[in-house]
N, C-alpha and C positions, 0 to 999 in steps of 0.2 A: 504494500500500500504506500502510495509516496505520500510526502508531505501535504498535499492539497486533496488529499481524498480525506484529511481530518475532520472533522465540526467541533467546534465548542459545546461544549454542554448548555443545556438551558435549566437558566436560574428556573428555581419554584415559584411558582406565586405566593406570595407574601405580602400584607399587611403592614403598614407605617411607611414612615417618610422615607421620601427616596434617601440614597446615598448620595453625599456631593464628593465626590474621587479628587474634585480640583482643589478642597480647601487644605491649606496649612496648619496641620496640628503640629509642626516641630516647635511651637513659640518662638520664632525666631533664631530656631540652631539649624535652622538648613545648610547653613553650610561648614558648620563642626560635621553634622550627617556626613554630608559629602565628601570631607577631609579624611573623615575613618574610613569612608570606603573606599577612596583614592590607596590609600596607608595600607589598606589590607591588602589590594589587588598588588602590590609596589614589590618585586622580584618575583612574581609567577609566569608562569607559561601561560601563553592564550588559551591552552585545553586549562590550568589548573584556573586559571580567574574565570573560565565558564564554569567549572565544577564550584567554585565559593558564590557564585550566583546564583547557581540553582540551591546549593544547601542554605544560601541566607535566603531567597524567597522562601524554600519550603515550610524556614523557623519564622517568618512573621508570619506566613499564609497561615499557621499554627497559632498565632497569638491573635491572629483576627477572631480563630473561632466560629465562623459560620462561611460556612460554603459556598451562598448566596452572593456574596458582601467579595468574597474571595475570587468568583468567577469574572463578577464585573469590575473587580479589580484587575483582571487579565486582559479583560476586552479594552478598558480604559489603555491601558498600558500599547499595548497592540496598535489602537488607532492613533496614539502621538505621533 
């Protein structure tokens, strides 16, 4: 199956206010955020800084906690 035979899964329907993907919750540390993750990727290989991107989405997609909220965080992410 190649890569375009994939589909996204579709979120459930669900109850309450939408999600806003665009707003800033770092208070202001967006770019400490960005500084550690510059810091972390800083002597890898292009396969190892793909492998620490996929293990740090997995760990926040983990801390979002709902699936829903996580999917369309993907799609978000996808359509930038």
């Amino acid at each position: 199956m190649s890569g375009s035979d994939h589909k996204m899964p579709a979120s459930s329907e669900r109850s309450g206010a939408a999600i806003d993907l665009g707003a800033d919750r770092l208070g202001g540390r967006s770019d400490d955020v960005y500084a550690a993750l510059l810091f972390a990727h800083s002597g890898l290989t292009a396969e190892e800084s793909a492998g620490l991107d996929a293990r740090l989405i997995l760990v926040l997609l983990n801390l979002v906690g709902d699936a829903d909220t996580a999917i369309a965080a993907i799609r978000h992410a996808r359509d930038l």
